[in-house]
N, CA and C of each residue as an Amber inpcrd file, in Angstrom:
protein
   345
  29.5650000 -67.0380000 -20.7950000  29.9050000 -65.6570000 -21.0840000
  28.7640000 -64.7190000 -20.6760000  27.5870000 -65.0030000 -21.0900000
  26.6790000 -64.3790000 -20.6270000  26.5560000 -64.2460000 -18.9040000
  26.4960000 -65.1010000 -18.3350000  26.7030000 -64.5880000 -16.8590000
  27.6490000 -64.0290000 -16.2290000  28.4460000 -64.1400000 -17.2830000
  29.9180000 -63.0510000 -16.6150000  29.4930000 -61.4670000 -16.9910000
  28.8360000 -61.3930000 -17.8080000  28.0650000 -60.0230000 -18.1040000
  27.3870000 -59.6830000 -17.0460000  26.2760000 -60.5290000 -16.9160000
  25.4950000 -59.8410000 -15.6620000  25.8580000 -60.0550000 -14.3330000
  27.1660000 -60.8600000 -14.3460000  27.0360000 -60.5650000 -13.1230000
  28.3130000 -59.5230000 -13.0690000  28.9560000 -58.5530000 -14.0990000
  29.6030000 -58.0610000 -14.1050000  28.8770000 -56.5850000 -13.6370000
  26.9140000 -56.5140000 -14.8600000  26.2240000 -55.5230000 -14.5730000
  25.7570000 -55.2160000 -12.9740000  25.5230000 -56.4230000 -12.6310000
  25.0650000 -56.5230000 -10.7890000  25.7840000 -55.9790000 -10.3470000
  27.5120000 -55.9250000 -10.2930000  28.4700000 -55.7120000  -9.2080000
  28.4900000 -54.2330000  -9.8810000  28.5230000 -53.5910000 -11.1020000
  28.4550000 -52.3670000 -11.3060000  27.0110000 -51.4020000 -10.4690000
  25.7690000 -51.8370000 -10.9200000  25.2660000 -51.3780000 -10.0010000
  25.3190000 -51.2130000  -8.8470000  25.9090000 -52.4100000  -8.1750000
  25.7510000 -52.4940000  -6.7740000  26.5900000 -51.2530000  -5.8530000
  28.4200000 -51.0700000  -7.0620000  28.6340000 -50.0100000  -6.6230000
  28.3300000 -48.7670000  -6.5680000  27.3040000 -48.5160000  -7.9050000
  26.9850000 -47.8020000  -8.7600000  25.6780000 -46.7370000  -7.1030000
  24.9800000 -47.8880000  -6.5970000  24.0610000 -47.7410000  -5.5080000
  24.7040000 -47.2080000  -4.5700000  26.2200000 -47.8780000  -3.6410000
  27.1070000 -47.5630000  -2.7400000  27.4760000 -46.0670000  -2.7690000
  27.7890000 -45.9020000  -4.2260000  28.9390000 -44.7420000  -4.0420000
  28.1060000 -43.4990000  -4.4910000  27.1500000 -43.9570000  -5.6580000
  25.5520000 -42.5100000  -5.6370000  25.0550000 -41.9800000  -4.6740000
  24.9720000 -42.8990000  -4.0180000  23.9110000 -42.6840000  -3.1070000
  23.8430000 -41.7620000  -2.2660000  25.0680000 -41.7160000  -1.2690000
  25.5190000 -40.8890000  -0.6890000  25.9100000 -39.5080000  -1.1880000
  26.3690000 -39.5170000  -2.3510000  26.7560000 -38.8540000  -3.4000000
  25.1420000 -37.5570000  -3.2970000  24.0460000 -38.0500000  -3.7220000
  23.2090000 -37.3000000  -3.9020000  22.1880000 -37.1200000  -3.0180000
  22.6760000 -37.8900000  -1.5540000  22.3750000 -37.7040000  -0.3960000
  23.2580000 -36.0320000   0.3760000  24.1390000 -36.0700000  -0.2690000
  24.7910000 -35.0830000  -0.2330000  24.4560000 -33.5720000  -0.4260000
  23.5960000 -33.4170000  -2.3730000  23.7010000 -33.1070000  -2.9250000
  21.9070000 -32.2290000  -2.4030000  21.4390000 -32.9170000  -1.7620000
  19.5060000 -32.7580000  -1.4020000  20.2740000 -32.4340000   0.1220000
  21.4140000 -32.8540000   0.6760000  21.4550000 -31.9020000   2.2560000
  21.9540000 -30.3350000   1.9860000  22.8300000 -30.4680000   0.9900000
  23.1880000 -28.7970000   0.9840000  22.0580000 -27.8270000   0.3670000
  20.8130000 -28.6390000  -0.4220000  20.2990000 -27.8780000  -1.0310000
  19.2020000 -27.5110000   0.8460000  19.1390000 -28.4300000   1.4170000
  18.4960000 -28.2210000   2.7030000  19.2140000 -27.0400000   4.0820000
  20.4070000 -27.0400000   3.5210000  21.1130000 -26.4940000   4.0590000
  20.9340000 -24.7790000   3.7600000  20.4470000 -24.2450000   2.6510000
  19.7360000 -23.0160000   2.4360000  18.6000000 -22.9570000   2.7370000
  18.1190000 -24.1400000   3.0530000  16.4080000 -23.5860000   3.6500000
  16.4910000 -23.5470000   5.2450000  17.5690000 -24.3060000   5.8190000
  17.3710000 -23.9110000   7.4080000  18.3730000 -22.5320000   7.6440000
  18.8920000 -22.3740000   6.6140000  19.6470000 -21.2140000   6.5990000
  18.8000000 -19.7300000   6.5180000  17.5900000 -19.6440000   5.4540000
  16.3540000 -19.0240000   4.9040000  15.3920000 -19.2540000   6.4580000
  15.1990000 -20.1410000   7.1390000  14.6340000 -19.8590000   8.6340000
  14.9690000 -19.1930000   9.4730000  16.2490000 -19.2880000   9.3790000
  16.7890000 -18.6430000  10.7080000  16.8530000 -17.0750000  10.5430000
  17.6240000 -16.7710000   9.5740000  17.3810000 -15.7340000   8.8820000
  15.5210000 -14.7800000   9.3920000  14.9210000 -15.8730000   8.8510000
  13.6610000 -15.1830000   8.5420000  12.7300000 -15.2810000  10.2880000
  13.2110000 -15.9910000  11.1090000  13.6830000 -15.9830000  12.7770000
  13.8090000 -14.2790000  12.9290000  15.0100000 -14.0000000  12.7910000
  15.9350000 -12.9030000  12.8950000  15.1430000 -12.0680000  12.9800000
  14.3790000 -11.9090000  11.5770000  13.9880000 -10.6890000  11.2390000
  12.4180000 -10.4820000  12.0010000  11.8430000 -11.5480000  11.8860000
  10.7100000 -11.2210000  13.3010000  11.4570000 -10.5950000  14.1990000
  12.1400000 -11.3000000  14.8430000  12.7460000 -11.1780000  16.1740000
  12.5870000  -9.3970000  16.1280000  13.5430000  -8.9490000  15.2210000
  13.8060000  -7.3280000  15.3160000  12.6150000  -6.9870000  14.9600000
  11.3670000  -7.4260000  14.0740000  10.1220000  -6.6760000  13.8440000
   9.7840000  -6.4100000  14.8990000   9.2550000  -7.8140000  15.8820000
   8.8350000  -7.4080000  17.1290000   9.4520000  -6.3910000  17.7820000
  10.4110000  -5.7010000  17.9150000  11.3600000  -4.3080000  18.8940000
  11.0520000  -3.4980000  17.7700000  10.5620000  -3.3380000  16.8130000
  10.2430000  -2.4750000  15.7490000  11.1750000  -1.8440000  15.2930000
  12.4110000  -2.9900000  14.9790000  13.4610000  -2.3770000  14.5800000
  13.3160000  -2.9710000  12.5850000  12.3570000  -1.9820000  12.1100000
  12.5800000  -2.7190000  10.5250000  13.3750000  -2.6110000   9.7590000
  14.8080000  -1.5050000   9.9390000  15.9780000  -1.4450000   9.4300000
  16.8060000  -3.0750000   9.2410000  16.6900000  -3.3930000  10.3830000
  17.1830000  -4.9180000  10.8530000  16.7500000  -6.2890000  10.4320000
  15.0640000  -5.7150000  10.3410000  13.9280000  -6.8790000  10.0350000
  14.6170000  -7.4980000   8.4430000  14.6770000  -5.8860000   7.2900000
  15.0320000  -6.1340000   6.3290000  15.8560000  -6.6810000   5.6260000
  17.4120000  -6.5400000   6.7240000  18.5950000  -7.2370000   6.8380000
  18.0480000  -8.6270000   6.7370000  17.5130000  -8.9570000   7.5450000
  17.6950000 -10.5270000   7.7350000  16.5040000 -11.3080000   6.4820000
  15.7020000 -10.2650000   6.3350000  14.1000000 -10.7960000   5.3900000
  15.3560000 -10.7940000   4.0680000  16.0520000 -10.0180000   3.4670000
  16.6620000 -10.4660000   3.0140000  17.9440000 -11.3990000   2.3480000
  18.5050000 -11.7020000   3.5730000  19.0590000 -12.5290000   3.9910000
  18.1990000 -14.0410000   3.8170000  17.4340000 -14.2860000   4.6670000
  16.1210000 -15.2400000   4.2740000  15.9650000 -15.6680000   2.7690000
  15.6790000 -14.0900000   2.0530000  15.3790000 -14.0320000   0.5560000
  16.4190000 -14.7290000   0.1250000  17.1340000 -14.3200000   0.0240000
  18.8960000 -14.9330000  -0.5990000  19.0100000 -16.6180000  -0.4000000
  18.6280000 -16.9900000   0.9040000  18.7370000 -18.5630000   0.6290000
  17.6290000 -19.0270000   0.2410000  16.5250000 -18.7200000   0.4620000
  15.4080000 -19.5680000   0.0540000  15.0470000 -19.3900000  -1.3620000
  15.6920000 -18.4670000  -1.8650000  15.9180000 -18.5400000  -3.4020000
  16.9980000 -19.6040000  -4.8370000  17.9440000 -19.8250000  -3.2120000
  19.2150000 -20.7300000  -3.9340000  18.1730000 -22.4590000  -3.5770000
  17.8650000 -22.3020000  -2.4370000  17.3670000 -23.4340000  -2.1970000
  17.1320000 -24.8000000  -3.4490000  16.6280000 -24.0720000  -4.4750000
  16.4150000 -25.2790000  -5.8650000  15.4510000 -26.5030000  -5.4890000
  14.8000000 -26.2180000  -4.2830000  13.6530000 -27.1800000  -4.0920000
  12.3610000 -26.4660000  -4.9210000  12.0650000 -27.6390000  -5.2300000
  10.3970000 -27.3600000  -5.6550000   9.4650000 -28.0940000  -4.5810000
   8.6620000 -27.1560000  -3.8340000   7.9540000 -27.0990000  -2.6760000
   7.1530000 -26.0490000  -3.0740000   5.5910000 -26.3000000  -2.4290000
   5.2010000 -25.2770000  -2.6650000   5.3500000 -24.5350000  -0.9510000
   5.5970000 -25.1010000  -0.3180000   5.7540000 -23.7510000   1.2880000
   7.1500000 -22.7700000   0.9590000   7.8270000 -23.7010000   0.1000000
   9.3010000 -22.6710000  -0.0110000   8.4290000 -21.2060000  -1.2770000
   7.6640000 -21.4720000  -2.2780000   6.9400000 -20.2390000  -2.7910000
   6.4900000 -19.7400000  -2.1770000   5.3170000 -19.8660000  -1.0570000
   4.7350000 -19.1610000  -0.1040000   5.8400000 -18.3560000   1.1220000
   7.0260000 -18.9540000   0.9510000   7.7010000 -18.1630000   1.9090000
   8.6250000 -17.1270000   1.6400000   8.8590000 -17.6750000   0.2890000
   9.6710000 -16.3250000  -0.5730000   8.6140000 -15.3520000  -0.6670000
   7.2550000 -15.4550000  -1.0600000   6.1210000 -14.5890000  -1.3560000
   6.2080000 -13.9820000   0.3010000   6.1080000 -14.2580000   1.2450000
   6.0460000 -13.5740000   2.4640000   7.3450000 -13.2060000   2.6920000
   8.4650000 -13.1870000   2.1950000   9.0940000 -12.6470000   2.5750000
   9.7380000 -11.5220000   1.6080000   9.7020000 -11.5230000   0.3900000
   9.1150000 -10.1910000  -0.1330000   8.3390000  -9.2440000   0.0710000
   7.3250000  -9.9210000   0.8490000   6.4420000  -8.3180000   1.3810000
   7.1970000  -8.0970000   2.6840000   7.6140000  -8.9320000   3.3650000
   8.7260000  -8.8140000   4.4940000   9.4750000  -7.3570000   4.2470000
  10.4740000  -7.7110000   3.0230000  11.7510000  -6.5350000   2.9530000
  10.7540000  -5.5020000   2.2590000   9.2100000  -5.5600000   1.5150000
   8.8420000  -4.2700000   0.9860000   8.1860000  -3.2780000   2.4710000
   7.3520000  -4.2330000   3.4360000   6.9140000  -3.4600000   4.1720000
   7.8780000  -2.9810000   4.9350000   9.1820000  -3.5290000   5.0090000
  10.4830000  -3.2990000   6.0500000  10.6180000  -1.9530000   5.7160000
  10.9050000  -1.9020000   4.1680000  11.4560000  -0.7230000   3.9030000
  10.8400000   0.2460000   3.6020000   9.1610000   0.4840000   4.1340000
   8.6280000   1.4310000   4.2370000   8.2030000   1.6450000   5.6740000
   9.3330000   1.4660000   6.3630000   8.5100000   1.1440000   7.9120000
   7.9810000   0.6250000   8.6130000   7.0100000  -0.1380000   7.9890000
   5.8000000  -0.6450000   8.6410000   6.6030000  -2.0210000   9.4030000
   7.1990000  -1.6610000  10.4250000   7.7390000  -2.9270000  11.0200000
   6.3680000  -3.9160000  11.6330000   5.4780000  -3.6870000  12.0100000
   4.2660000  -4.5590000  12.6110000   3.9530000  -5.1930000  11.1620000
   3.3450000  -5.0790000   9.7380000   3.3980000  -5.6980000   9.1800000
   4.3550000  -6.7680000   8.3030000   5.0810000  -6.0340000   8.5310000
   6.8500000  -6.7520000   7.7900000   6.9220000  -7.9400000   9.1400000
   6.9430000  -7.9190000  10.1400000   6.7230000  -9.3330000  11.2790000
   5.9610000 -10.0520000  11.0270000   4.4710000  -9.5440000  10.7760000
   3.8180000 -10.3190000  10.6130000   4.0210000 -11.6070000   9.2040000
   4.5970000 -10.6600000   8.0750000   5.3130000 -11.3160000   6.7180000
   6.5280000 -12.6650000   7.2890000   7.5230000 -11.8430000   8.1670000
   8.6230000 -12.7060000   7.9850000   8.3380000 -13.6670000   9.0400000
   6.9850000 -13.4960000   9.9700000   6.6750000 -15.2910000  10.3780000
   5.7640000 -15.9300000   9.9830000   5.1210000 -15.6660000   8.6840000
   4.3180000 -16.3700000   7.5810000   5.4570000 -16.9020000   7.0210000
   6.3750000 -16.5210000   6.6310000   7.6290000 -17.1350000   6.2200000
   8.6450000 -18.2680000   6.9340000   8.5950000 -17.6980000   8.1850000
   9.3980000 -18.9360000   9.6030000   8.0250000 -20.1480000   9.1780000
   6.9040000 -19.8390000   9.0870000   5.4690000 -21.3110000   9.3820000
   5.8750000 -21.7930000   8.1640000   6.2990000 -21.3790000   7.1240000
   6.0330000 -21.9550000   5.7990000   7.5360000 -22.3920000   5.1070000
   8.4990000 -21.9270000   5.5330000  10.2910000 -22.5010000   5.5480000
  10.1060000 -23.6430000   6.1120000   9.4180000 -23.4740000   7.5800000
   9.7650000 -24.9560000   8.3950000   9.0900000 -26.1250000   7.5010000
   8.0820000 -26.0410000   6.8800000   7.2860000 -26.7030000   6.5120000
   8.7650000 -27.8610000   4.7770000   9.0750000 -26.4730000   4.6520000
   9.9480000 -27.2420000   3.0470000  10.7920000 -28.7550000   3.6610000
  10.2740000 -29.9310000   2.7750000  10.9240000 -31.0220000   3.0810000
  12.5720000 -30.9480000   2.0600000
């Protein structure tokens, strides 16, 4: 009787491994899926800093903001990139498009970085 137990516990784990796994392989890609989302984004908004368009920059720095906030990783490059990209949409929206670029690709170096 006793080995019908464990080997009842083995075959539970074993599916238990099969069918999790993937399960929360799943669950760590979508959360990855807002941080390459929060790059590109934060791409964008250089992109328009550089043409010194910071109306645009801000669009996307916040845009950026928005996923790398859902993200739910604990990293510290994903803090450093929300932190740059807050000064991103503050310098955006006072103009200063040359510094707001310089923000939202402290943010592109430090997104890429989130595992």
């Amino acid at each position: 009787m006793t080995i019908s137990i464990r080997r009842s516990l083995v075959m539970l784990a074993a599916v238990s491994a099969f069918v999790g796994g993937p399960v929360m392989t799943g669950l760590a890609l979508a959360d990855n899926k807002h941080v390459a989302e929060a790059v590109e984004h934060a791409k964008e908004a250089a992109a328009h800093g550089k043409q010194g368009h910071a109306d645009a920059l801000v669009k996307h720095a916040e845009g950026a903001l928005h996923h790398a906030e859902a993200a739910g990783v604990k990293n510290p490059h994903l803090d450093e990139g929300i932190k740059h990209l807050k000064e991103a949409v503050e310098h955006g929206k006072a103009g200063h498009a040359d510094v707001a670029t310089q923000h939202a690709e402290g943010a592109v170096t430090h997104l890429s970085e989130v595992k």
